[in-house]
Every structure is written in structure tokens, then in C-alpha cells.
mmCIF entry with sequence, helices, sheets and N, C-alpha, C, O atoms, coordinates in Angstrom:
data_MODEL
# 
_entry.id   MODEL 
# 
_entity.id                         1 
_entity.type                       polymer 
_entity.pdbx_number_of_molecules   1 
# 
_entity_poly.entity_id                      1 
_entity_poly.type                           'polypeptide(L)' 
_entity_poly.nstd_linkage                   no 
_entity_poly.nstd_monomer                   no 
_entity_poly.pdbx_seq_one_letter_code       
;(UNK)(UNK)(UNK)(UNK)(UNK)(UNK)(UNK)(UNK)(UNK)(UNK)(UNK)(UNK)(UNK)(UNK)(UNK)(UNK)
(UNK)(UNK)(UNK)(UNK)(UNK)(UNK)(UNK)(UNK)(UNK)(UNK)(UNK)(UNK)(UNK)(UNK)(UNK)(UNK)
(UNK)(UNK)(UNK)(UNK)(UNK)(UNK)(UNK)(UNK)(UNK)(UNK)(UNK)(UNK)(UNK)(UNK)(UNK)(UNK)
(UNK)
;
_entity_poly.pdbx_seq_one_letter_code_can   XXXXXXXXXXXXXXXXXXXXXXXXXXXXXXXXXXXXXXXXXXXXXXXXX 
_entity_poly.pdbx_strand_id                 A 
# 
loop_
_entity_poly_seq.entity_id 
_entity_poly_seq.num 
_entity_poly_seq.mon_id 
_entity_poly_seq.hetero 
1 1  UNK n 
1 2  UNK n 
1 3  UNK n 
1 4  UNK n 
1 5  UNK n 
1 6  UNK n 
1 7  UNK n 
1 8  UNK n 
1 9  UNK n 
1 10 UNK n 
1 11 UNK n 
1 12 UNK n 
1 13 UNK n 
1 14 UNK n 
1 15 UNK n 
1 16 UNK n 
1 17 UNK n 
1 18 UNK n 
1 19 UNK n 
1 20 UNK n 
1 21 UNK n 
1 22 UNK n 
1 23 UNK n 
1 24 UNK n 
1 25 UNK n 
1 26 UNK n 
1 27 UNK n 
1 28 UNK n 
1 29 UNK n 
1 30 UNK n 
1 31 UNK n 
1 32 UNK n 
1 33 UNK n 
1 34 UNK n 
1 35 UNK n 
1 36 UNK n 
1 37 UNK n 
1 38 UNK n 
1 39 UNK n 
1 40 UNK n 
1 41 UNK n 
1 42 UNK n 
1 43 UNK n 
1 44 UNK n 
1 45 UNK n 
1 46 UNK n 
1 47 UNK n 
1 48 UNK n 
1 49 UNK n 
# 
_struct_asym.id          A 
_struct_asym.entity_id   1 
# 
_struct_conf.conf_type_id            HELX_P 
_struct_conf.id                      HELX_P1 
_struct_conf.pdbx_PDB_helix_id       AA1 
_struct_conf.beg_label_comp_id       UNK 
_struct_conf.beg_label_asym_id       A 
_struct_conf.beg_label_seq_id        2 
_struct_conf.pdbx_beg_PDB_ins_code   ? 
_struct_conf.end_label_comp_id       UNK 
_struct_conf.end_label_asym_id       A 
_struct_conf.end_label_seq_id        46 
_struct_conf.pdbx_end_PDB_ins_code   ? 
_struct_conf.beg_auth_comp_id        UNK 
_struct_conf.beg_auth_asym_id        A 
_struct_conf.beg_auth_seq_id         2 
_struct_conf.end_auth_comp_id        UNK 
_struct_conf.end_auth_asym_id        A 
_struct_conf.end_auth_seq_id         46 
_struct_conf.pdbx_PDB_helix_class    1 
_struct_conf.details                 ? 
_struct_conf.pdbx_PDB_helix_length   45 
# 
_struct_conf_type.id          HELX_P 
_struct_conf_type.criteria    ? 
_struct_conf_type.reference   ? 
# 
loop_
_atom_site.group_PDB 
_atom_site.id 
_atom_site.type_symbol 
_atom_site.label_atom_id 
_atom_site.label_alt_id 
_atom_site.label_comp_id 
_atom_site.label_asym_id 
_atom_site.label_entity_id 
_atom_site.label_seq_id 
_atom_site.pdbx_PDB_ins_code 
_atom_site.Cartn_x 
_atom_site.Cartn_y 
_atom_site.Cartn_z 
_atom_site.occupancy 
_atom_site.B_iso_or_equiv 
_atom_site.pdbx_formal_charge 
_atom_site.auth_seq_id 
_atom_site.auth_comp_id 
_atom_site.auth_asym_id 
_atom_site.auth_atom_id 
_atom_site.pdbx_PDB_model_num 
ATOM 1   N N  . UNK A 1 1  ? -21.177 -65.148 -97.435  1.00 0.00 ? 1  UNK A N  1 
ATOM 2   C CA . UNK A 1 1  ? -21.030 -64.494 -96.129  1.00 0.00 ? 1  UNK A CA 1 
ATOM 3   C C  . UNK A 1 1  ? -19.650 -63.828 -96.016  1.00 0.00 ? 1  UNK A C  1 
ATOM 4   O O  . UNK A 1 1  ? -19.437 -62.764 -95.434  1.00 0.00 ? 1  UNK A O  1 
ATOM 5   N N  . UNK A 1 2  ? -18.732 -64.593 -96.653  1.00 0.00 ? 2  UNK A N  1 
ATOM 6   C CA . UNK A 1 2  ? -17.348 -64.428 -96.172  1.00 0.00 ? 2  UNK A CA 1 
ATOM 7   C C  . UNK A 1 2  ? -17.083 -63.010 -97.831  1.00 0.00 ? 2  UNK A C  1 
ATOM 8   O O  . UNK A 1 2  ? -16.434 -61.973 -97.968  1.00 0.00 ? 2  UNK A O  1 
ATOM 9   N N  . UNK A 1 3  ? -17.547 -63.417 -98.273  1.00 0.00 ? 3  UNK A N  1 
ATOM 10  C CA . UNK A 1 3  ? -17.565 -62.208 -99.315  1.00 0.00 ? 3  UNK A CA 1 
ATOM 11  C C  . UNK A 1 3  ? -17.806 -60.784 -99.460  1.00 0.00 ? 3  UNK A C  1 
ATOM 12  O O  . UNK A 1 3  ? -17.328 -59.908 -100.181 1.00 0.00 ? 3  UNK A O  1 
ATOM 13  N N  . UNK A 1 4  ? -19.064 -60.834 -98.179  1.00 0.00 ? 4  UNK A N  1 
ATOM 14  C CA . UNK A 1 4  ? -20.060 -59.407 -98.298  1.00 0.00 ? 4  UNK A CA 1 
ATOM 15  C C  . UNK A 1 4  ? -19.383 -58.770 -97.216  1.00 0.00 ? 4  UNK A C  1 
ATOM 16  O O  . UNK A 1 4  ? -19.345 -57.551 -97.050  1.00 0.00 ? 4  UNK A O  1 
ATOM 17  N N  . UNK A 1 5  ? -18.684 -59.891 -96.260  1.00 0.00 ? 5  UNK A N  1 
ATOM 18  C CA . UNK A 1 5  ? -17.588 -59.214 -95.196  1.00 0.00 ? 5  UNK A CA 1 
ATOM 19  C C  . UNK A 1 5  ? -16.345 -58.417 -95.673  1.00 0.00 ? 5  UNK A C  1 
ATOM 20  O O  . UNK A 1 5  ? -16.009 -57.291 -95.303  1.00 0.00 ? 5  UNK A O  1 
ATOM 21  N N  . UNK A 1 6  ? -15.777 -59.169 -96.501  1.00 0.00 ? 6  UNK A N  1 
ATOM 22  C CA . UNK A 1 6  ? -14.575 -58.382 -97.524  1.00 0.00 ? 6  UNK A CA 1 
ATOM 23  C C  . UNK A 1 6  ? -15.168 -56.806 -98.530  1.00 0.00 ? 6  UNK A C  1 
ATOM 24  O O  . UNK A 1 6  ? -14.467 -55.950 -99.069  1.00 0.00 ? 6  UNK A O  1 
ATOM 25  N N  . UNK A 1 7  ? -16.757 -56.924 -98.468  1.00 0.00 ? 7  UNK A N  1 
ATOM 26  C CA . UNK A 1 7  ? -16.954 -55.583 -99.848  1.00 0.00 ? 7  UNK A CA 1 
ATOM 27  C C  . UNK A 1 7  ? -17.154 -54.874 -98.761  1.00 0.00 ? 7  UNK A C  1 
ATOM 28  O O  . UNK A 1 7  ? -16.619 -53.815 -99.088  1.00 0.00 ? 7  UNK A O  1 
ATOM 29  N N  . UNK A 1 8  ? -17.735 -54.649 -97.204  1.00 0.00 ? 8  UNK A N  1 
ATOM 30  C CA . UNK A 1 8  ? -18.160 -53.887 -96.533  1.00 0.00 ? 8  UNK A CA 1 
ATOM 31  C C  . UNK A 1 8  ? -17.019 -52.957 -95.753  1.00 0.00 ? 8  UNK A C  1 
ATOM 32  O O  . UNK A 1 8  ? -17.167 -51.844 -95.249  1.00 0.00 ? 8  UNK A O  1 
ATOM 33  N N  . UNK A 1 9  ? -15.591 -53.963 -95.840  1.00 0.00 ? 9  UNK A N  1 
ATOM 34  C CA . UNK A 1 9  ? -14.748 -53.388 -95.030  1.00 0.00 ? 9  UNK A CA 1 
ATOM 35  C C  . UNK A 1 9  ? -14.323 -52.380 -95.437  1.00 0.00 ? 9  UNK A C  1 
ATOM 36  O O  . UNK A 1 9  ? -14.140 -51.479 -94.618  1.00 0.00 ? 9  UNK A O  1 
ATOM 37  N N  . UNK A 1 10 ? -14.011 -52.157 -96.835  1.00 0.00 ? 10 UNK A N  1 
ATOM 38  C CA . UNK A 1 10 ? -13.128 -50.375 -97.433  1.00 0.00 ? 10 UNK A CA 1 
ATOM 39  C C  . UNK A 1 10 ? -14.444 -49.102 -97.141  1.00 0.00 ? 10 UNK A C  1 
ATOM 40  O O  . UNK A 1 10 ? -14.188 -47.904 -97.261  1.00 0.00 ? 10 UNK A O  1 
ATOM 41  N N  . UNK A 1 11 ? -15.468 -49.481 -96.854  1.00 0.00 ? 11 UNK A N  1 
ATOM 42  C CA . UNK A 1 11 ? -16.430 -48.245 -96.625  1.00 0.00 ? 11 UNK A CA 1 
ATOM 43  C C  . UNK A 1 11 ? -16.238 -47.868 -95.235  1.00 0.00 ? 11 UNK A C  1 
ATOM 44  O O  . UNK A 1 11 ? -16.160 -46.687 -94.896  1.00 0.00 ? 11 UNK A O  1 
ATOM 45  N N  . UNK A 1 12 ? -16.156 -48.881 -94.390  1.00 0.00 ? 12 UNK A N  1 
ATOM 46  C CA . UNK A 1 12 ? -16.059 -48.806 -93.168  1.00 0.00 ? 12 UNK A CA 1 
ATOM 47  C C  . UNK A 1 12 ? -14.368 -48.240 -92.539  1.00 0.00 ? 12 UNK A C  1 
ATOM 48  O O  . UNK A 1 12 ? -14.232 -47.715 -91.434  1.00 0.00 ? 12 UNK A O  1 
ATOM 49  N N  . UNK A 1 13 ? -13.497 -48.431 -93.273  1.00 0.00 ? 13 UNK A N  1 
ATOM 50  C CA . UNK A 1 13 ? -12.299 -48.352 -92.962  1.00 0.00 ? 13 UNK A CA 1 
ATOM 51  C C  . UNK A 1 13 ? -12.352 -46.644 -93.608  1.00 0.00 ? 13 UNK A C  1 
ATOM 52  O O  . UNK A 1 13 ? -11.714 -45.727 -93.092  1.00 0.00 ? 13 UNK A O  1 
ATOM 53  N N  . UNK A 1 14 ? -13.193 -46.497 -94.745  1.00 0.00 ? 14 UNK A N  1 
ATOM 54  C CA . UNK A 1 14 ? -12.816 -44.677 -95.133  1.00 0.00 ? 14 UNK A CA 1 
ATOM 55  C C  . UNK A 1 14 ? -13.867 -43.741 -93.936  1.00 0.00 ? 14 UNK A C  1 
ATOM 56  O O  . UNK A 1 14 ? -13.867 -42.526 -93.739  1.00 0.00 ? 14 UNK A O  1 
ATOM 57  N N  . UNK A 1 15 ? -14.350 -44.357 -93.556  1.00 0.00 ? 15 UNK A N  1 
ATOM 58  C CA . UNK A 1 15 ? -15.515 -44.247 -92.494  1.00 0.00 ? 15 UNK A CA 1 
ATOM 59  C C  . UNK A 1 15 ? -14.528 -43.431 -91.150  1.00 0.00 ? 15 UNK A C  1 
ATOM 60  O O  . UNK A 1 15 ? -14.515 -42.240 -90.837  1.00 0.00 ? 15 UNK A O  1 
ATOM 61  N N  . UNK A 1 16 ? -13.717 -44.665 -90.523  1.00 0.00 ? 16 UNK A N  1 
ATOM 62  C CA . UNK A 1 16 ? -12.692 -44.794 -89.813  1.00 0.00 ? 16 UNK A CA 1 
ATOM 63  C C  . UNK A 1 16 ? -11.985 -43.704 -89.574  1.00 0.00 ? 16 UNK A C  1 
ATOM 64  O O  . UNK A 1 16 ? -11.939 -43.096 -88.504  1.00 0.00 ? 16 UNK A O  1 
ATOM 65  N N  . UNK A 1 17 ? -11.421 -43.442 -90.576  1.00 0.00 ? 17 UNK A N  1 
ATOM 66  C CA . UNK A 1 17 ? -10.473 -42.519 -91.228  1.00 0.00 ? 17 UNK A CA 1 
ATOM 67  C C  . UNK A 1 17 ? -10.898 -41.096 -90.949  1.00 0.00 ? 17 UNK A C  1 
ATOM 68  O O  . UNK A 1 17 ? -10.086 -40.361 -90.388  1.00 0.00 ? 17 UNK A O  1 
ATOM 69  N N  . UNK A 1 18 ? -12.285 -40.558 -91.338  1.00 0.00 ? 18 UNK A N  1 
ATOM 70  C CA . UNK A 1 18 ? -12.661 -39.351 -91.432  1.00 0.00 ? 18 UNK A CA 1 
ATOM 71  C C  . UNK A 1 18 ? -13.017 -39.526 -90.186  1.00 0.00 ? 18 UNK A C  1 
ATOM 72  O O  . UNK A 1 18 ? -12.495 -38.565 -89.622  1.00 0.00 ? 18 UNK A O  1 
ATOM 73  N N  . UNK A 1 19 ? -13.648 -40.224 -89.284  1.00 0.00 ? 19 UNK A N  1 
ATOM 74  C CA . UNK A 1 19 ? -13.655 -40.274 -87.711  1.00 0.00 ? 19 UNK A CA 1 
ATOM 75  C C  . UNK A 1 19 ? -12.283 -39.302 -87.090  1.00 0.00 ? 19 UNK A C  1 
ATOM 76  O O  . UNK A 1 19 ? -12.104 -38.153 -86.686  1.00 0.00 ? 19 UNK A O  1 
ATOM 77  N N  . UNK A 1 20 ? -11.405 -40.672 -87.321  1.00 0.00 ? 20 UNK A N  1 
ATOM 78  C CA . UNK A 1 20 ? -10.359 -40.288 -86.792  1.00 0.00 ? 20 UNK A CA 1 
ATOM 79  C C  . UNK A 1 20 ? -9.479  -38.574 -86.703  1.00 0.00 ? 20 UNK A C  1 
ATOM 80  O O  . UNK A 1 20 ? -8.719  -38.136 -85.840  1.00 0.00 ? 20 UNK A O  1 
ATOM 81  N N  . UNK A 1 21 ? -9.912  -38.043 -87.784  1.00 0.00 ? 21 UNK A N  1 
ATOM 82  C CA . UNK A 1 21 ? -9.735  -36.808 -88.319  1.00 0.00 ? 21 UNK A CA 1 
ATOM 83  C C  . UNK A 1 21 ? -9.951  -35.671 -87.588  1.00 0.00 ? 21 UNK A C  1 
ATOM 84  O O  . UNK A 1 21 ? -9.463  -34.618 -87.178  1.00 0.00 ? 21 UNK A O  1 
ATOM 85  N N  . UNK A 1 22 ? -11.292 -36.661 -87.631  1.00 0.00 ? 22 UNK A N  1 
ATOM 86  C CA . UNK A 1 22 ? -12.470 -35.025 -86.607  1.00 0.00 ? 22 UNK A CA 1 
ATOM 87  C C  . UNK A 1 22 ? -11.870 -35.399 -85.019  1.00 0.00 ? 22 UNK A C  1 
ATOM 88  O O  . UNK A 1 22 ? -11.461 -34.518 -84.264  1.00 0.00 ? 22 UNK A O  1 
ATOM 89  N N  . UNK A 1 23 ? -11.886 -36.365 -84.783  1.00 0.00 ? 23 UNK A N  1 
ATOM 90  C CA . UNK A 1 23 ? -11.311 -36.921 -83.365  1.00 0.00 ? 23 UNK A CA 1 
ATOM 91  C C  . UNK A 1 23 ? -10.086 -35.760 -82.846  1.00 0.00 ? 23 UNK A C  1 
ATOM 92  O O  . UNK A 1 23 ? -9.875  -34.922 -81.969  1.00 0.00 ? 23 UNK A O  1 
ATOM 93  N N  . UNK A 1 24 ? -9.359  -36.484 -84.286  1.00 0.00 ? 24 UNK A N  1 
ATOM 94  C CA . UNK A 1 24 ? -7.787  -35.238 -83.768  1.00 0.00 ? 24 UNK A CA 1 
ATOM 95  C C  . UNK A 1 24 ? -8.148  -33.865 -83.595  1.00 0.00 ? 24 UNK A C  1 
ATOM 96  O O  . UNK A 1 24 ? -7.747  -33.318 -82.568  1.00 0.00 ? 24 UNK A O  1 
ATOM 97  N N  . UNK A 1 25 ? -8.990  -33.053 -84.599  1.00 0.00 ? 25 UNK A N  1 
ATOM 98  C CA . UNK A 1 25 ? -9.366  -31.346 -84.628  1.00 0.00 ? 25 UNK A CA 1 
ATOM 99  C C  . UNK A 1 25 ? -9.883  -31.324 -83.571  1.00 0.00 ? 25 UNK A C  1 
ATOM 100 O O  . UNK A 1 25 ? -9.676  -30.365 -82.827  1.00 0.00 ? 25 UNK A O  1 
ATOM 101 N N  . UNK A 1 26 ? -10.638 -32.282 -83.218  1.00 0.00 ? 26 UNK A N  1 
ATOM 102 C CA . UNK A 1 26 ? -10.988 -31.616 -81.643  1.00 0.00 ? 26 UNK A CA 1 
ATOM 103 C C  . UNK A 1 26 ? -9.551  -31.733 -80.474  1.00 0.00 ? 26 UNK A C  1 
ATOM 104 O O  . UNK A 1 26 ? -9.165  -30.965 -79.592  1.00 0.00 ? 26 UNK A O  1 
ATOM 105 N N  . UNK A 1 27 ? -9.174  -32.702 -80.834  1.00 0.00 ? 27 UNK A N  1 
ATOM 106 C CA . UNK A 1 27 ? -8.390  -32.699 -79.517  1.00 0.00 ? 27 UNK A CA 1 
ATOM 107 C C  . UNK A 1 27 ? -7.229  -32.002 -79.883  1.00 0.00 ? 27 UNK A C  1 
ATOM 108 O O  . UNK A 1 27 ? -6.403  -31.981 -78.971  1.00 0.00 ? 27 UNK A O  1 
ATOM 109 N N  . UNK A 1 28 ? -6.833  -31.335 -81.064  1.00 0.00 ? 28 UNK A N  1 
ATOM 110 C CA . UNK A 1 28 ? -6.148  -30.556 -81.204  1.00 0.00 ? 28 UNK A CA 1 
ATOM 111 C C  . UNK A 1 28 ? -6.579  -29.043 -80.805  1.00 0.00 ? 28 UNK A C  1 
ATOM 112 O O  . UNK A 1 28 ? -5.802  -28.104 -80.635  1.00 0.00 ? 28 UNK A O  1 
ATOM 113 N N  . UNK A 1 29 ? -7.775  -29.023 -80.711  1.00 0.00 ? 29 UNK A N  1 
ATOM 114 C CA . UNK A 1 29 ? -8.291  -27.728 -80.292  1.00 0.00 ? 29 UNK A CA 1 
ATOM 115 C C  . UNK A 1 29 ? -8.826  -27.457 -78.790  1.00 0.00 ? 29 UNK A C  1 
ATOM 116 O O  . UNK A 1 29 ? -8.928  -26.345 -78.272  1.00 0.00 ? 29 UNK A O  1 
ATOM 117 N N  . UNK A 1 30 ? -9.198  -28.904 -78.100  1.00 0.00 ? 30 UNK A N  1 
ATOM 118 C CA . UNK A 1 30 ? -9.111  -29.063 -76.834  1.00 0.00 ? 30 UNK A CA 1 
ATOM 119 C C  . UNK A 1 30 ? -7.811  -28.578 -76.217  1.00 0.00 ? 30 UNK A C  1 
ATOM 120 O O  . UNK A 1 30 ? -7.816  -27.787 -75.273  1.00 0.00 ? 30 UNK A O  1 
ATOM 121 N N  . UNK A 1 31 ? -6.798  -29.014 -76.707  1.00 0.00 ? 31 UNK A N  1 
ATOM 122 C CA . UNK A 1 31 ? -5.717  -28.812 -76.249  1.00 0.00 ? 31 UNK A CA 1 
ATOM 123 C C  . UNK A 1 31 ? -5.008  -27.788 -76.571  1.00 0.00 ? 31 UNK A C  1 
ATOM 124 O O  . UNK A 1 31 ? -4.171  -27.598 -75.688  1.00 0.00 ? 31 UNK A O  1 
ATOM 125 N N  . UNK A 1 32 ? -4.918  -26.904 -77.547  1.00 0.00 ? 32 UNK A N  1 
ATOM 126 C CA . UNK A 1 32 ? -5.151  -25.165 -77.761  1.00 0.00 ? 32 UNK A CA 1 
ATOM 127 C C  . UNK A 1 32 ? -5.974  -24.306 -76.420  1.00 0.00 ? 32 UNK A C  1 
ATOM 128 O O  . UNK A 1 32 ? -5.447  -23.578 -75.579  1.00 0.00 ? 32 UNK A O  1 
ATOM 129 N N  . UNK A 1 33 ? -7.121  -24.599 -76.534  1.00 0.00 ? 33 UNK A N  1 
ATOM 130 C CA . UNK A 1 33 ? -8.056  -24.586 -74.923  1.00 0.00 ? 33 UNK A CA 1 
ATOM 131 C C  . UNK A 1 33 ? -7.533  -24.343 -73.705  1.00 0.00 ? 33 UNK A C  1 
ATOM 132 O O  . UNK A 1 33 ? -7.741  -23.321 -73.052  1.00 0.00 ? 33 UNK A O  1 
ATOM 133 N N  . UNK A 1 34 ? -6.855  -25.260 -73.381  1.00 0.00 ? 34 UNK A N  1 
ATOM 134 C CA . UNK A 1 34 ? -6.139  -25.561 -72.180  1.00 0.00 ? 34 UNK A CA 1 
ATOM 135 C C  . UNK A 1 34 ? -5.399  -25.181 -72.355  1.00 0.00 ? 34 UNK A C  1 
ATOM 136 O O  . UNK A 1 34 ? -5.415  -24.705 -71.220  1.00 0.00 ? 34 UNK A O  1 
ATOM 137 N N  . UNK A 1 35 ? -4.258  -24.698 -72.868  1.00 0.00 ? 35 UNK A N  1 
ATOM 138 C CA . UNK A 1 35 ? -2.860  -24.317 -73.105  1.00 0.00 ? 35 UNK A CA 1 
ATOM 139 C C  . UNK A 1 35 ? -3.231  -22.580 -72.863  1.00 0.00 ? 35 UNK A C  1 
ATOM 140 O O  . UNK A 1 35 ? -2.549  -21.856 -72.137  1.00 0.00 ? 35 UNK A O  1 
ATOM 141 N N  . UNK A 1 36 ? -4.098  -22.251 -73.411  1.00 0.00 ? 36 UNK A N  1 
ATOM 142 C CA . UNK A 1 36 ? -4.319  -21.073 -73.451  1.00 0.00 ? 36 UNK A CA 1 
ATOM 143 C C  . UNK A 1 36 ? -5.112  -20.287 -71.724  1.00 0.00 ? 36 UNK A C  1 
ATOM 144 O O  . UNK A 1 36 ? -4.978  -19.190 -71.181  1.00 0.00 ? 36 UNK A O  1 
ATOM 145 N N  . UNK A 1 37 ? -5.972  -21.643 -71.350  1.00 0.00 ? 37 UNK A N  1 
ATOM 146 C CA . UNK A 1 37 ? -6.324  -21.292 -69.985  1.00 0.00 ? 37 UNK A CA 1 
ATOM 147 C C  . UNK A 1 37 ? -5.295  -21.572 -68.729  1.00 0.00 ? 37 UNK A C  1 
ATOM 148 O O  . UNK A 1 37 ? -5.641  -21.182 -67.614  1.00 0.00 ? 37 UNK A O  1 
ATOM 149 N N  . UNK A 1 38 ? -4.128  -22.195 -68.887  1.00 0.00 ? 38 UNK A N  1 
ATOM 150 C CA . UNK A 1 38 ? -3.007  -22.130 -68.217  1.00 0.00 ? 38 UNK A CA 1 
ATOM 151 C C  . UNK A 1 38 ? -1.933  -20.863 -68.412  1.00 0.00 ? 38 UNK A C  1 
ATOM 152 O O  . UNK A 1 38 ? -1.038  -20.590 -67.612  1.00 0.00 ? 38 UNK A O  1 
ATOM 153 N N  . UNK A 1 39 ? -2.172  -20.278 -69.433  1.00 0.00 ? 39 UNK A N  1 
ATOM 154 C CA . UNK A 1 39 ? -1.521  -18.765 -70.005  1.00 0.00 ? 39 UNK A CA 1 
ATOM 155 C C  . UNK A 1 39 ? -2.198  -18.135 -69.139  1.00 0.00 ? 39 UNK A C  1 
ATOM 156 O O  . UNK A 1 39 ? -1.504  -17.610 -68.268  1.00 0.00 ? 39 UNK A O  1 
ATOM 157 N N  . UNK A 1 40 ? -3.376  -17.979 -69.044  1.00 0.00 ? 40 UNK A N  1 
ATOM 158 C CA . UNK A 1 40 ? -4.096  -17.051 -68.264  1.00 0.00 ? 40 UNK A CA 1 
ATOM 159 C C  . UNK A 1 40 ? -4.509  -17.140 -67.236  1.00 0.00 ? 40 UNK A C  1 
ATOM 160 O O  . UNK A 1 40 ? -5.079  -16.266 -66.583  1.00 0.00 ? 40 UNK A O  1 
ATOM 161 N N  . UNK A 1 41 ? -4.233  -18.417 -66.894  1.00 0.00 ? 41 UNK A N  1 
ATOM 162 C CA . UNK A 1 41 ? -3.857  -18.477 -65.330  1.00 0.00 ? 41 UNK A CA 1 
ATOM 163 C C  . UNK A 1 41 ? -2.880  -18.675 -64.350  1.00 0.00 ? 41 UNK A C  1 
ATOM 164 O O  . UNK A 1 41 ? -3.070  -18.975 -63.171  1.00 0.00 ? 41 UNK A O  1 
ATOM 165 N N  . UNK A 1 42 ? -1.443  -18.415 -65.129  1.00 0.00 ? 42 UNK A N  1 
ATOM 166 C CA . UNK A 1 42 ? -0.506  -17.946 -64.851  1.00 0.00 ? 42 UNK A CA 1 
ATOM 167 C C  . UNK A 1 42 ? -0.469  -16.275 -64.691  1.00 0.00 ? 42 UNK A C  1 
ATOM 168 O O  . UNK A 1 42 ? -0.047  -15.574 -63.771  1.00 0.00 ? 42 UNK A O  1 
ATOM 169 N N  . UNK A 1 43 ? -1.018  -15.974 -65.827  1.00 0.00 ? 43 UNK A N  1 
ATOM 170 C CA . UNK A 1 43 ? -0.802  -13.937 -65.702  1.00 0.00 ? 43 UNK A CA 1 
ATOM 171 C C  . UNK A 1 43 ? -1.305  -13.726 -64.458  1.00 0.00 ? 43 UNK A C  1 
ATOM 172 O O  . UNK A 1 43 ? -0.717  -13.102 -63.575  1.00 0.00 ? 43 UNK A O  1 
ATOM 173 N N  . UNK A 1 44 ? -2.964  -14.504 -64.311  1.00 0.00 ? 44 UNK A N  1 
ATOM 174 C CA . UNK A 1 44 ? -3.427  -13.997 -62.987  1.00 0.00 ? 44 UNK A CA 1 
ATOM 175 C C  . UNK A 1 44 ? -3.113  -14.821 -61.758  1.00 0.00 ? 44 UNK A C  1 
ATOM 176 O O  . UNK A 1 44 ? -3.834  -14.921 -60.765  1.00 0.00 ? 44 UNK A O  1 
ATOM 177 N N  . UNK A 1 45 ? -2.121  -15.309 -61.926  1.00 0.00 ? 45 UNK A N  1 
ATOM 178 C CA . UNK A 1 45 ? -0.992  -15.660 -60.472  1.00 0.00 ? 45 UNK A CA 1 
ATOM 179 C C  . UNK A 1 45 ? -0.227  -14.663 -59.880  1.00 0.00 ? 45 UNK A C  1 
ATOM 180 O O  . UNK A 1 45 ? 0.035   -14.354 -58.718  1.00 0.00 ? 45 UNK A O  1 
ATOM 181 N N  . UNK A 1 46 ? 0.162   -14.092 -61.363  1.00 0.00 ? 46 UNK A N  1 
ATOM 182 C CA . UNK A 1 46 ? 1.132   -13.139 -61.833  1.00 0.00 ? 46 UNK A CA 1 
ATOM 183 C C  . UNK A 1 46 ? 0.243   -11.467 -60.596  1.00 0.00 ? 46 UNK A C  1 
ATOM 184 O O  . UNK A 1 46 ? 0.191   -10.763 -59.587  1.00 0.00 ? 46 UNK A O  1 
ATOM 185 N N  . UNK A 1 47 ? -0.020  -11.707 -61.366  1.00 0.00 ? 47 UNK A N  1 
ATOM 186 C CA . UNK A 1 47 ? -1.398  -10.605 -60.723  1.00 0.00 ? 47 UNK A CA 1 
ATOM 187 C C  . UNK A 1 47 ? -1.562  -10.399 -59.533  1.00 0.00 ? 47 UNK A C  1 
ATOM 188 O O  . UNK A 1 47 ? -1.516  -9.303  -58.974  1.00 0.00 ? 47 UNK A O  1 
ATOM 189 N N  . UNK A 1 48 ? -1.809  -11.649 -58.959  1.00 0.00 ? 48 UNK A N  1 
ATOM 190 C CA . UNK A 1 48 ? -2.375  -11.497 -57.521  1.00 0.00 ? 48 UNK A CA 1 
ATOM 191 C C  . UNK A 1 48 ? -1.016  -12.644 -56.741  1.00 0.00 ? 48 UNK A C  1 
ATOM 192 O O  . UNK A 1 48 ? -1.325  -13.833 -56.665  1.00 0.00 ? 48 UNK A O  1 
ATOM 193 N N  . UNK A 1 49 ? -0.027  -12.348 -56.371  1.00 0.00 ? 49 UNK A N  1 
ATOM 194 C CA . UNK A 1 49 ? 0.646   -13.052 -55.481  1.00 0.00 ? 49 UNK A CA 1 
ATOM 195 C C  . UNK A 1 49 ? 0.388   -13.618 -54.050  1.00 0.00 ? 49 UNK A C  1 
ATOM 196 O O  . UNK A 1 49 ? 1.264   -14.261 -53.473  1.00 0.00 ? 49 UNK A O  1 
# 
């Protein structure tokens, strides 16, 4: 029992890993997103006083 627990964990941990990855690209691109819809909603502040 205590064995098949130790072989399962490195699949699960590279598992983890590539999760984590895609996790960040999005929220690195979420947050590109937003950065960019606060640009443009500043101009059109800019715009319309």
C-alpha cells in the first residue's frame, strides 16, 4: 500500500507542474486583458471629460 503510494506520486507531481504552467499563461494573459482594457478606458475618459 505504502509502496504504490510512493510510485504514483512523481506522475502526479509532473502532472502538477504542467497544471501549474497553463494556470500561469492564463493568468498571465488575463492580466495582459485587463491592463489593456484599463488603457482604453482611460483614452476614453480622456475623450469624453
Amino acid at each position: 500500500m505504502n509502496l504504490s503510494a510512493t510510485q504514483s506520486q512523481p506522475s502526479r507531481n509532473k502532472d502538477d507542474s504542467t497544471f501549474s504552467k497553463k494556470k500561469k499563461k492564463i493568468f498571465d494573459a488575463s492580466e495582459q486583458i485587463s491592463s489593456i482594457l484599463v488603457i482604453i478606458g482611460r483614452k476614453h475618459t480622456d475623450r469624453w471629460p
